[in-house]
N, C-alpha and C positions, 0 to 999 in steps of 0.2 A: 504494500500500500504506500502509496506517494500524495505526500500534502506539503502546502508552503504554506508559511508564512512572512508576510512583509507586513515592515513599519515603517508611518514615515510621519511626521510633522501635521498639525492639524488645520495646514494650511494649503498642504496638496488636495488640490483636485479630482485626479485619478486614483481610481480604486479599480481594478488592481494598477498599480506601476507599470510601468513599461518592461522595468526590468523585468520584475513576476512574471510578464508575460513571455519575456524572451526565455526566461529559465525553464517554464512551464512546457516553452513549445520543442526545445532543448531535448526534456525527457521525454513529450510526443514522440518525436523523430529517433529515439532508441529505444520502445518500450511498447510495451501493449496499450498504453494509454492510445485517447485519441482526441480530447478536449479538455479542457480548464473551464472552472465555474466556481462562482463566488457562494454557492449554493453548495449544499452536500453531493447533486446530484448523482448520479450512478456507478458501479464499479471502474467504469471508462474515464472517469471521470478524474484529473487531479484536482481537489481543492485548495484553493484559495485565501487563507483569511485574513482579508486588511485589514489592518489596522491603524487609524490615527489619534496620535495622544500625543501629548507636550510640544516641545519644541526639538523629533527626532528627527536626525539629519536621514537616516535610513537605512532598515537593518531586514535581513532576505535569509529567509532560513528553508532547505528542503530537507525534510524526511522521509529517508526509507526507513519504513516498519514492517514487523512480522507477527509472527506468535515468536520466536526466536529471541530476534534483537531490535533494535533500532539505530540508523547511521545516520546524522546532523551533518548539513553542511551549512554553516554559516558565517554570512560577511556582516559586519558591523561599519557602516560608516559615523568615526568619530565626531566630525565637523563635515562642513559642506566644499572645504579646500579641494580634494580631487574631483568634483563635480566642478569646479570653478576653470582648474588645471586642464581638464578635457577639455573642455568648452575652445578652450583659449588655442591648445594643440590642435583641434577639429578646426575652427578659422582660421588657423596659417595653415593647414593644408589643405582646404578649401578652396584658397588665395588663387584668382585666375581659371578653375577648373565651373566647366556648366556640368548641371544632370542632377538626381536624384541620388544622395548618398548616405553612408550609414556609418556606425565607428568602426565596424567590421573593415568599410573600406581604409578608413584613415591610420588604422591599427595594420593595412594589409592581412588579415586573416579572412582564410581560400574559405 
């Protein structure tokens, strides 16, 4: 069984994150999963649960569960500085380039 959790600021908008989403579709693309929902919905289903509280820069957790064990993967963002730092890398290599892009490109990962 696969479920995430994100936190983020009570000032974001999106529910789920973008990230959530990229992580979510992540284990799509290896897994029997086949959708994401903010709902419990079905065994196909990975859940979702946002959440917004305080003033949190933003924290992404995925668990695999079993009857067995459980495995956590989780990022903590401490402050908003490497959201700041991408931004700034993503517009200089941006700089002169047209089309539709993503950090995948700007990171160069295939």
């Amino acid at each position: 069984n696969v479920t995430m959790e994100e936190i983020h600021h009570i000032h974001k908008l999106d529910a789920p994150s973008g990230t959530a989403i990229s992580l979510a579709q992540g284990v799509i693309e290896n897994s029997k999963y086949s959708n994401w929902t903010l709902d419990n919905g079905t065994e196909s289903d990975i859940h979702i649960e946002a959440v917004r509280t305080g003033e949190v820069p933003g924290t992404h957790t995925v668990t695999y569960d079993s009857g067995i064990d459980s495995i956590e993967i989780k990022h903590t963002a401490h402050n908003r500085e490497g959201f700041a730092l991408g931004a700034v890398i993503a517009a200089e290599w941006l700089a002169g380039k047209q089309g539709i892009f993503s950090m995948r490109d700007v990171l160069n990962i295939k």
